[in-house]
C-alpha positions in Angstrom: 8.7 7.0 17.6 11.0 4.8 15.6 9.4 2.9 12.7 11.0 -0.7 10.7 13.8 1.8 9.6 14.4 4.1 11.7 12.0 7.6 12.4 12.9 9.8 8.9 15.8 11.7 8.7 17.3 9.6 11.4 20.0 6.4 11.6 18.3 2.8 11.8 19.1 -0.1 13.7 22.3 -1.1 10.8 23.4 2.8 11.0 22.0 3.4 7.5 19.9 7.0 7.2 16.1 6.7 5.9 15.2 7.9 2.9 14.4 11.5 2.9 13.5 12.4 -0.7 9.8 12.5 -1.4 8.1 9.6 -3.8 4.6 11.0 -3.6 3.4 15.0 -3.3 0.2 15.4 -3.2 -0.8 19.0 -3.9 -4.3 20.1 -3.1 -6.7 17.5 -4.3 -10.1 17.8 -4.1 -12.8 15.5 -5.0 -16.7 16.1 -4.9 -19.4 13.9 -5.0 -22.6 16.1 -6.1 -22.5 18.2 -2.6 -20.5 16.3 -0.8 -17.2 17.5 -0.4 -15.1 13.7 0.1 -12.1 15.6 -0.4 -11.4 19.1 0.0 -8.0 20.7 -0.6 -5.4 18.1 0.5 -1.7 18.1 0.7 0.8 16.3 1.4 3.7 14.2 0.9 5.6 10.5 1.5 9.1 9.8 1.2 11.1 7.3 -0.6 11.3 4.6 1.5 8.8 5.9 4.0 6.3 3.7 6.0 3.4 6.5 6.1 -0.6 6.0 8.2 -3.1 7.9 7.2 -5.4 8.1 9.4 -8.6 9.8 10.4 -12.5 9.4 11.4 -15.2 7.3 9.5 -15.8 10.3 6.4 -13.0 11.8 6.5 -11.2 11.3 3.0 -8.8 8.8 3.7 -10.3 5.9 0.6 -11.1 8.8 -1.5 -7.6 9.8 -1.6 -6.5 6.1 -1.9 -8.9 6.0 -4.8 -7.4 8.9 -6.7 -3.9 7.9 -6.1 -4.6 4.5 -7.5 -6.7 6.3 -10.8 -10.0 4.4 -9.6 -10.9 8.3 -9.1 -10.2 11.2 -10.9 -9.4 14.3 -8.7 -11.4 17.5 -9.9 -8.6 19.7 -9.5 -4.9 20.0 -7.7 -1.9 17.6 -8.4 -0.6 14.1 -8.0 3.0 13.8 -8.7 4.6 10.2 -8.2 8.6 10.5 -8.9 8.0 13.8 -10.2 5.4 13.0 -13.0 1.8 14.3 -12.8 -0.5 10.9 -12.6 -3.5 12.4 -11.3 -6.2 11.5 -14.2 -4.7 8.6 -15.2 -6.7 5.1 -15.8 -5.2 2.2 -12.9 -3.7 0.2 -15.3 -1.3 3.2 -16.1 -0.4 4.1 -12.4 -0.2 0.5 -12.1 2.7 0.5 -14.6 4.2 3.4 -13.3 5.0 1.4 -10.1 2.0 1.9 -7.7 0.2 -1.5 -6.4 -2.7 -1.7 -3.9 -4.8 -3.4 -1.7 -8.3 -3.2 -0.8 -10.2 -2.6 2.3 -12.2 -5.8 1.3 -9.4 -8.5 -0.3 -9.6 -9.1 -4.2 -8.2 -12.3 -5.4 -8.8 -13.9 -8.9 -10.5 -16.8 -7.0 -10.5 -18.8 -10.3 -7.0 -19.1 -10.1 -4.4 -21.1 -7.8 -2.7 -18.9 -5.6 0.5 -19.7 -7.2 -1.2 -18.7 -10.2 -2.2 -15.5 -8.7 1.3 -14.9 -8.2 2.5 -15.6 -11.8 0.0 -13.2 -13.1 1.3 -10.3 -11.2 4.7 -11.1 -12.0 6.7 -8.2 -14.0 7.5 -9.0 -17.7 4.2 -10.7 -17.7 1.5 -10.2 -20.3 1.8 -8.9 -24.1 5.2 -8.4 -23.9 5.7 -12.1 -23.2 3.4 -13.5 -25.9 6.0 -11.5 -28.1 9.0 -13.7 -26.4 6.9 -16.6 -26.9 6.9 -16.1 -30.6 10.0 -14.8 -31.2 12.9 -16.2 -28.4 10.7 -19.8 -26.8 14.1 -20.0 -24.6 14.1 -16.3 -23.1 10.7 -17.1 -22.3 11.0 -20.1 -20.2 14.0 -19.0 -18.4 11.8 -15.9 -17.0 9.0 -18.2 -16.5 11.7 -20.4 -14.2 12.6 -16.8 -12.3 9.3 -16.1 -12.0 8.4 -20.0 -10.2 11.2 -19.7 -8.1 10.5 -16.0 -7.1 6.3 -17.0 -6.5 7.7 -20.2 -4.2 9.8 -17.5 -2.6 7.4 -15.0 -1.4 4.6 -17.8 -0.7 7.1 -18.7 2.0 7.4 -15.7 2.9 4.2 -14.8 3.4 2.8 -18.4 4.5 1.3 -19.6 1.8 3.2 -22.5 0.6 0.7 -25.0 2.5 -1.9 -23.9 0.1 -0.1 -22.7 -3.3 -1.9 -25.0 -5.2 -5.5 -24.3 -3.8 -7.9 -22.0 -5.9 -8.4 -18.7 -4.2 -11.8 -18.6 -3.4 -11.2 -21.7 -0.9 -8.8 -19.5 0.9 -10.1 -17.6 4.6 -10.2 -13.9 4.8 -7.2 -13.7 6.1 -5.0 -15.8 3.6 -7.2 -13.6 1.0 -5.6 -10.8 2.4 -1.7 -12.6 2.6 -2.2 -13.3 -1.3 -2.9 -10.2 -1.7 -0.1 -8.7 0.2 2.1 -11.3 -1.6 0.8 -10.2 -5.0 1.9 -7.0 -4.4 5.6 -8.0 -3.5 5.3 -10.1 -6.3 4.8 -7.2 -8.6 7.6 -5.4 -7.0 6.1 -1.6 -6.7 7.8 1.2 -5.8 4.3 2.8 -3.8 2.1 0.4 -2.2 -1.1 1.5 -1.0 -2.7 -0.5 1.3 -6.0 0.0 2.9 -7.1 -1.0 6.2 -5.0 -4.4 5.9 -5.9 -5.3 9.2 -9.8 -5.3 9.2 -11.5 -8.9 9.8 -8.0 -10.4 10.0 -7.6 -12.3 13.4 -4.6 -11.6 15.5 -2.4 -14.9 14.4 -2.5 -13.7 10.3 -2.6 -9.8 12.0 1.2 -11.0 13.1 2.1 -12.2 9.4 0.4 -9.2 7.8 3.0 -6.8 10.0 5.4 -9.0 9.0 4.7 -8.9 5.4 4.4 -5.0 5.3 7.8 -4.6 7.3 9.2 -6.8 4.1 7.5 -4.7 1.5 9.3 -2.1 2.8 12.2 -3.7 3.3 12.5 -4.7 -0.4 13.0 -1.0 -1.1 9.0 -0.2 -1.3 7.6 2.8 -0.1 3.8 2.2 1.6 0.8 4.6 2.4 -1.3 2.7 5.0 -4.9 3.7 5.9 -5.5 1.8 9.1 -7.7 2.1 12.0 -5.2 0.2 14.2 -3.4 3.1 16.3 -1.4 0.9 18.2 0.1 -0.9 15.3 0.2 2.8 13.3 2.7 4.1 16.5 4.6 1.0 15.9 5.3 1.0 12.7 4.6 4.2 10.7 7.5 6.6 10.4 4.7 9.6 9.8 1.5 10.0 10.1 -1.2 11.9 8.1 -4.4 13.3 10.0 -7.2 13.7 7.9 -10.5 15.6 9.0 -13.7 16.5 6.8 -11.6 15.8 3.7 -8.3 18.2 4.7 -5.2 17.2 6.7 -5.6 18.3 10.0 -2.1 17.7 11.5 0.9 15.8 10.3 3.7 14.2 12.4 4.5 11.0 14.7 1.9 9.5 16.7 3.1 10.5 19.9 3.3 14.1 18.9 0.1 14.2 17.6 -1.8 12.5 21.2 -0.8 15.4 22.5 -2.6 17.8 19.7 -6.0 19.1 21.1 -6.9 19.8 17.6 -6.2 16.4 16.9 -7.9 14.7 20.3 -10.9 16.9 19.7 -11.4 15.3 16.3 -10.6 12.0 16.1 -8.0 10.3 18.7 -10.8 11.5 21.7 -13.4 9.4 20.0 -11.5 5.8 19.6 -10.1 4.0 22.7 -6.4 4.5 22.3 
């Protein structure tokens, strides 16, 4: 299987090798709820530069993990390291700082605001740090504000949005929710996006722009985590794949491979038309 740059380890389609040094390790989290174990002893890793699914039945984990990557959730015990610094524990906005942006299973908008505006918000060098320019150097301050107009025109393009950078978000359909979301993300320019279940209630038209916008992300030098029930578009695009079962990984590898795993078939693929 040969994902947007090539399967890891291997040459992609401009003869340049994929990444192969690891962003994210995750080292034996576990996270219980009362008696229910949501997460129980998981490890594993993504590389720099790495288009990774992870994947699994309805129970299994997956948003739990998402959650304690993103510091929505604290893990009870094992390790998150992102670049080689220990984030598990920490609140959202921190991770968020650190360079990890996500998306929802259900889009989140600011629907108050334009979606141009949505844009500007998310755009680095935003936010207390600006007020200070604002005070202390007014012409530093609009010259970034220009970059950062001419960068939010840029990726509404890109992501399809220009029609409608002026409307407030809440007008927007579920699917342009879930475009301003993906282009508030590239906006914000993370190193780790995590995106969960992108595709769900899309239809198949913004499902087209959606693939589009995640080959870009990564593209830009981003490195994604993708929970999606979508195996066809997983095989397609994912350079590895995480299989988690009852809140472990249960296999790791490329899609193909891991058809063929009875252990694999027995627990999830056998249950889903594939």
């Amino acid at each position: 299987m040969t994902g947007p740059a090539g399967a890891p380890g291997q040459p992609d389609a401009a003869g340049q090798q994929a990444p192969g040094a690891n962003l994210l390790e995750v080292v034996d989290i576990r996270k219980h709820f009362g008696g229910v174990k949501a997460v129980d002893g998981c490890s594993f890793t993504v590389g720099r530069g790495q288009l990774v699914g992870l994947i699994g039945p309805n129970g299994a984990g997956k948003s739990t993990v998402v959650e304690m990557l993103s510091g929505s959730v604290a893990p009870d015990s094992g390790k998150i390291l992102f670049d080689g610094q220990e984030i598990g524990g920490l609140a959202p906005h921190e991770i968020f700082r650190k360079g990890i942006a996500r998306c929802f299973q259900l889009a989140k908008v600011w629907p108050l605001l334009t979606v141009i505006e949505n844009l500007l918000i998310a755009a680095p060098q935003q936010g207390m740090d600006t007020i200070r320019a604002a005070l202390f150097r007014r012409p530093g301050l609009r010259q970034q504000d220009r970059r950062n107009r001419e960068r939010a025109l840029a990726v509404m393009e890109q992501y399809g949005l220009i029609s409608v950078c002026n409307d407030y978000a809440y007008t927007l359909s579920g699917g342009q929710k879930r475009l301003l979301e993906f282009a508030r993300i590239a906006m914000c320019e993370p190193q780790l996006a995590l995106l969960d279940e992108p595709m769900a209630g899309v239809n198949p038209v913004l499902q087209v722009q959606i693939e589009k916008g995640i080959s870009s992300l990564l593209a830009s030098g981003a490195t994604v985590l993708l929970i999606e029930h979508n195996l066809a578009f997983i095989e397609r695009l994912c350079h590895e794949v995480i299989v988690m079962v009852n809140g472990r990984v249960a296999a790791i590898g490329q899609m193909a491979d891991l058809r063929q795993d009875t252990a694999v078939q027995s627990a999830y693929l056998g249950a889903v038309n594939v």
